[in-house]
C-alpha positions in Angstrom: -16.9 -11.6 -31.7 -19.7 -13.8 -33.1 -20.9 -16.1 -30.3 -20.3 -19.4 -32.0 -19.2 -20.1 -35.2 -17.0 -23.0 -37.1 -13.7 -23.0 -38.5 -11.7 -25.2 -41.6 -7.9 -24.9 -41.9 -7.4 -26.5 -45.1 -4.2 -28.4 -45.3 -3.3 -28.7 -49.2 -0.7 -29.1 -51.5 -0.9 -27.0 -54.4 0.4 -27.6 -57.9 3.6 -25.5 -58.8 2.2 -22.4 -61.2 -1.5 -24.3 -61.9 -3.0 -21.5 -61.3 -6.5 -22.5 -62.4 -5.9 -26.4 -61.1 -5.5 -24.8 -57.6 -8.5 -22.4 -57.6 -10.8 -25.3 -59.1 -9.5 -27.6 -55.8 -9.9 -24.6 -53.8 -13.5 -24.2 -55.1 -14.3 -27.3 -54.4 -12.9 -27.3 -50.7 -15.2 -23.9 -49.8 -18.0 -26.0 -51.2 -17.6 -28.8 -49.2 -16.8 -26.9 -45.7 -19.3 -24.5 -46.3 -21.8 -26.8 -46.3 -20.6 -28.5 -43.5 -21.2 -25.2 -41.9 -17.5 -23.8 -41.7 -18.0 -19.8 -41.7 -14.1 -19.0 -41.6 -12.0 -21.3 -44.2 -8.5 -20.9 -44.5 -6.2 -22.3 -46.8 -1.8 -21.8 -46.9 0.5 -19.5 -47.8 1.2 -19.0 -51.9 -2.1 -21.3 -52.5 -3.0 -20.0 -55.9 0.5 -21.1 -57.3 2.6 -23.2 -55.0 5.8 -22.2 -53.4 9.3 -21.0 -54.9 12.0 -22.8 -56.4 14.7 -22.6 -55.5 14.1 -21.7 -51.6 17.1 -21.1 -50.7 20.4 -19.7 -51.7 22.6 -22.7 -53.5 19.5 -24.9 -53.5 18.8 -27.3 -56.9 15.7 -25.9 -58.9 12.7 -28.5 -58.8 12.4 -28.5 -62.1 15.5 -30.3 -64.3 17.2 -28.7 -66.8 16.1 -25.2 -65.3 18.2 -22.4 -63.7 16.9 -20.3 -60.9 16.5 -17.3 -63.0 14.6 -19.2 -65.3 12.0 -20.5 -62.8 11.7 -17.2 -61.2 11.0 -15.7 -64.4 7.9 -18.4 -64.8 6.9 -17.8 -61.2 6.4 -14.4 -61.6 4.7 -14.8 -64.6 2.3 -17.0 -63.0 1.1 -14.3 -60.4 -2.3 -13.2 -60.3 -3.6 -9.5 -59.9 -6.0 -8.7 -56.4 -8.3 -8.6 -57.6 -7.9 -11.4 -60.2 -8.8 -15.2 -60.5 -8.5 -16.2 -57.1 -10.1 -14.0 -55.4 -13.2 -13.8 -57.8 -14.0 -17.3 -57.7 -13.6 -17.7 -54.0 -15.5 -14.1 -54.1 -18.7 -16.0 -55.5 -18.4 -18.6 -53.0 -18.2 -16.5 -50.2 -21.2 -14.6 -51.6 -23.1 -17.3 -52.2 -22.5 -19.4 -48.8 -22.1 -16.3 -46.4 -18.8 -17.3 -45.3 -15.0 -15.3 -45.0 -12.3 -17.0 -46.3 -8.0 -16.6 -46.4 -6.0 -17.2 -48.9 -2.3 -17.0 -49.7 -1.7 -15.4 -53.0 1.4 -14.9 -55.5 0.3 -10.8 -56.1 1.6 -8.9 -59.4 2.7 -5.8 -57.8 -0.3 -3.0 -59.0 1.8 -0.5 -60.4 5.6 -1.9 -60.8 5.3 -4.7 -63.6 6.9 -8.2 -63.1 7.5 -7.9 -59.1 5.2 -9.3 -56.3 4.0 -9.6 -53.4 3.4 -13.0 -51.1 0.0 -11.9 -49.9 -2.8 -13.4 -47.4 -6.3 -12.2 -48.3 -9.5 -12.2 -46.2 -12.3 -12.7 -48.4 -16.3 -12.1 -47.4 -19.5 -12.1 -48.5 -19.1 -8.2 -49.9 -16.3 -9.2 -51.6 -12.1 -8.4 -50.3 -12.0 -7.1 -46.9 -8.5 -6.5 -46.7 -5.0 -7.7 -47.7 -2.1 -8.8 -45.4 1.8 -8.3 -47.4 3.9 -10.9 -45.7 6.3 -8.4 -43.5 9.1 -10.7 -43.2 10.7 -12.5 -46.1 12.3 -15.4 -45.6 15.4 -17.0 -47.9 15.1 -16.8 -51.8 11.9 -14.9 -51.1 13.4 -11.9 -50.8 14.6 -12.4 -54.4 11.2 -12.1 -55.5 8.5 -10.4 -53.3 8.3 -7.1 -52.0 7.8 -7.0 -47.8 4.8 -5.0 -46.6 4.9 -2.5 -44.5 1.4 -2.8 -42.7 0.1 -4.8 -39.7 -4.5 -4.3 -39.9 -6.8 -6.0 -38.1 -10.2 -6.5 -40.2 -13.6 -6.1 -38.5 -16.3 -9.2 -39.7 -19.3 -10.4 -38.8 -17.3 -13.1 -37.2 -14.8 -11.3 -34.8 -11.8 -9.3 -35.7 -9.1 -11.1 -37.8 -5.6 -10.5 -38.2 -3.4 -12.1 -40.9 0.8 -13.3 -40.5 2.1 -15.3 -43.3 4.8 -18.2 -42.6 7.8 -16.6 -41.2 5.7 -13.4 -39.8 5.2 -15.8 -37.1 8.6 -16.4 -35.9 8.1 -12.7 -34.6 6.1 -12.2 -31.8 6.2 -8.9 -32.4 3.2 -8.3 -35.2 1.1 -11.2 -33.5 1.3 -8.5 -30.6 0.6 -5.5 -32.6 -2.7 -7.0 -34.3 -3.6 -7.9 -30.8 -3.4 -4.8 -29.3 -5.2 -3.3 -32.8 -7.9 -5.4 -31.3 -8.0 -8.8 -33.1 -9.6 -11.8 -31.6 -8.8 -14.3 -34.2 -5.3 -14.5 -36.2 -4.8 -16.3 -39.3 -1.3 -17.1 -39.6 -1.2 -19.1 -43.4 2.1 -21.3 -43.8 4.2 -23.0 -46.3 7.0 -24.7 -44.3 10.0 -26.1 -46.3 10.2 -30.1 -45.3 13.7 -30.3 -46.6 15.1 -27.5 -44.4 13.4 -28.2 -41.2 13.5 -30.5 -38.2 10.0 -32.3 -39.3 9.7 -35.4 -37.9 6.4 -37.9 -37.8 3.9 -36.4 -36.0 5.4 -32.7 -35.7 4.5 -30.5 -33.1 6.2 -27.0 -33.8 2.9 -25.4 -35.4 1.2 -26.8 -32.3 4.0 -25.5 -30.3 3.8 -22.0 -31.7 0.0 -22.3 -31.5 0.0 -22.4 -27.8 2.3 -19.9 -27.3 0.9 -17.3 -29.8 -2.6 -17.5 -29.2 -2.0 -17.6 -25.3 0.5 -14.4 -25.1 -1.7 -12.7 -26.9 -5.1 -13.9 -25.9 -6.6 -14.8 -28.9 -8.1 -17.6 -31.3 -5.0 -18.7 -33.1 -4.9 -20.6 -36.7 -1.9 -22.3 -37.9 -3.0 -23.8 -41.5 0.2 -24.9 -43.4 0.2 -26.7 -46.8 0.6 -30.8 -46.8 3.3 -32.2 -48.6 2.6 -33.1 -52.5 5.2 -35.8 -53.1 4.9 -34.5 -56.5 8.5 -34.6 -58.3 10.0 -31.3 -59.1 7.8 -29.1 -56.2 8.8 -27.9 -52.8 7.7 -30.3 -50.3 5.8 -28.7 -47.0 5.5 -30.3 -43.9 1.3 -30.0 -42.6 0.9 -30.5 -39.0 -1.8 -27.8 -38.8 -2.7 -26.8 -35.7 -5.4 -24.5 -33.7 -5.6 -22.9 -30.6 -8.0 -21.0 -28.1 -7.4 -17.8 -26.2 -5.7 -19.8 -23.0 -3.3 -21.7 -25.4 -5.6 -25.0 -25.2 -5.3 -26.8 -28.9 -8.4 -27.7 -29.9 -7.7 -29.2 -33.2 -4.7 -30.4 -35.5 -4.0 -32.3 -38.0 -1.7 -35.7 -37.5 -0.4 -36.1 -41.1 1.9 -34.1 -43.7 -0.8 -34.9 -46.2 -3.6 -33.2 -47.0 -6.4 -32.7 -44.7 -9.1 -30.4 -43.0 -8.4 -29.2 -39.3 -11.8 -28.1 -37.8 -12.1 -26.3 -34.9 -15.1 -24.2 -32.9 -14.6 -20.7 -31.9 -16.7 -19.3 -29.0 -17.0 -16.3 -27.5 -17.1 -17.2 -24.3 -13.5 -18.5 -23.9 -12.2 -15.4 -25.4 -14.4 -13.5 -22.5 -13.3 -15.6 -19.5 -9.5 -15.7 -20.6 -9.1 -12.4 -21.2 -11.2 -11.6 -17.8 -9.0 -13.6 -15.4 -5.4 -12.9 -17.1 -5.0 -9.3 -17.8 -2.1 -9.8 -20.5 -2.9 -5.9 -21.7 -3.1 -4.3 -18.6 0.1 -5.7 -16.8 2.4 -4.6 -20.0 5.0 -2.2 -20.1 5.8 -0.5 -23.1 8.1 1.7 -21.5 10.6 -0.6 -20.7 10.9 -2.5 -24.2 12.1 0.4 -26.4 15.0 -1.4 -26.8 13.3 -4.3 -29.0 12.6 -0.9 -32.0 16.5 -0.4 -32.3 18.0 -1.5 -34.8 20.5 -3.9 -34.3 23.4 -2.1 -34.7 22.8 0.2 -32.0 21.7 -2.5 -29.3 24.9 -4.2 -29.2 27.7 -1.8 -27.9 31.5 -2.8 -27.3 31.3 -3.7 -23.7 32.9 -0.5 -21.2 35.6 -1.3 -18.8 34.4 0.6 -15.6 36.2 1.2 -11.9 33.2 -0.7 -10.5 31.1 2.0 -10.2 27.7 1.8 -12.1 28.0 3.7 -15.7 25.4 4.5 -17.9 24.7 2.4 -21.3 22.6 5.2 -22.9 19.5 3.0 -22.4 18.2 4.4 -19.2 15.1 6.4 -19.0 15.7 9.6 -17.0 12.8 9.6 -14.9 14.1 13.1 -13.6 12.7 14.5 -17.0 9.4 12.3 -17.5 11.0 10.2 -20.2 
């Protein structure tokens, strides 16, 4: 990891399906933070288009007049290839400043026409690095996007970066996985409903799950959500962004739903000295958590009458035979 270096979460409320209207304000965000000397800028999940409606099963479409097969059927047609506009134009920025930036994107599927993905993208100077598909889809999303089946951690000039997208981080489990794949820094890009959660002024769940990410896992840790439009018609997100160091200590978040620029400095150091007195890696055992791979069906069993002596559930590891 790079010794010192600066960091923007960009807390912003996209326009629904202005694709070109977002990728101007995203332009124009790089622009600014770059030259502020930002050298990691992330923006939210879905950025290039804003986020579904409806979001949820039963739920009213934003837009009146509308059904939900009709404004899926736009939505979809408002995805962007990778590459495509997005990441060309934050391409020539990164290029031109030396900097890495994140971005959620609505993805056209490559191959299978008119289905998607909801993907995060690392961006640098030589163009895309790699490409996160959000594993675990949450609601109506599932409706629409395809979940992805990998977990990579990205090497950079700046550290090692892992990407989760909204609901990805409900799951400690990939947080873990890119840790132990070796990333130092994780991007975890948001879009969290405001009508469907327990937001209240001056939220503190991002900065909850901040802590508690970025300290189980001893890494930087980078919750950038979008701000709430109060547009008429869009899906309204909650902000509250929030970032965190390797011992869970926030070291920057946003106080408002609106839009606004959470800066934080990553160093080195900290990442060294946590990870030197708490030996999170070391003390694991894998051996004993097969049980969180089953699926769910086989992890709950009808509960056995017994005569008091001990029976086995099928779980144990015979330790006669190595296993």
């Amino acid at each position: 990891m790079k010794a010192e270096f600066k960091v923007s979460a960009v807390q912003f409320a996209p326009y629904w399906l202005q694709l070109e209207k977002n990728i101007e304000r995203m332009r124009a965000f790089v622009e600014a933070e770059a030259r502020q000397g930002a050298e990691l800028i992330v923006f939210p999940e879905l950025a290039n288009i804003g986020y579904i409606t409806p979001p949820l099963p039963g739920e009213p479409v934003g837009i009146e007049g509308m059904s939900a097969t009709e404004a899926f059927a736009l939505y979809i047609r408002a995805a962007e290839s990778v590459p495509g506009p997005t990441t060309e134009a934050l391409g020539e920025l990164a290029r031109r400043h030396g900097v890495y930036v994140v971005v959620g994107v609505a993805q056209r599927h490559p191959v299978v026409n008119f289905t998607l993905y909801n993907s995060g993208i690392l961006i640098g100077p030589g163009g895309i690095v790699g490409v996160h598909h959000k594993m675990h889809a949450a609601a109506n999303e599932k409706q629409l996007f395809y979940s992805g089946n990998t977990a990579d951690v990205y090497q950079t000039d700046l550290g090692n970066v892992g990407i989760c997208i909204c609901y990805d981080g409900r799951f400690p489990e990939l947080p873990r996985i890119l840790a132990l794949k070796g990333a130092e820094i994780i991007c975890n890009i948001w879009y969290v409903i405001a009508a469907h959660s327990a937001a209240t002024p001056g939220d503190d769940r991002l900065k909850h799950r901040a802590y508690t990410r970025a300290q189980e896992n001893s890494v930087y840790y980078i919750n950038c959500n979008a701000a709430a439009s109060g547009r008429p018609g869009e899906v309204q997100s909650t902000g509250y962004s929030a970032i965190a160091a390797p011992n869970g200590t926030l070291i920057a978040c946003s106080g408002t739903p609106g839009e606004d620029v959470v800066r934080a400095t990553f160093k080195e150091e900290e990442l060294v000295n946590y990870r030197s007195v708490l030996s999170i890696f070391r003390d694991r055992r894998p051996e004993m958590y097969g049980l969180i791979c089953a699926p769910l069906s086989e992890a709950f069993r009808s509960p056995v009458k017994t005569s008091g002596k001990r029976e086995s559930s099928g779980l144990e590891l015979d330790i006669s035979r190595g296993e």
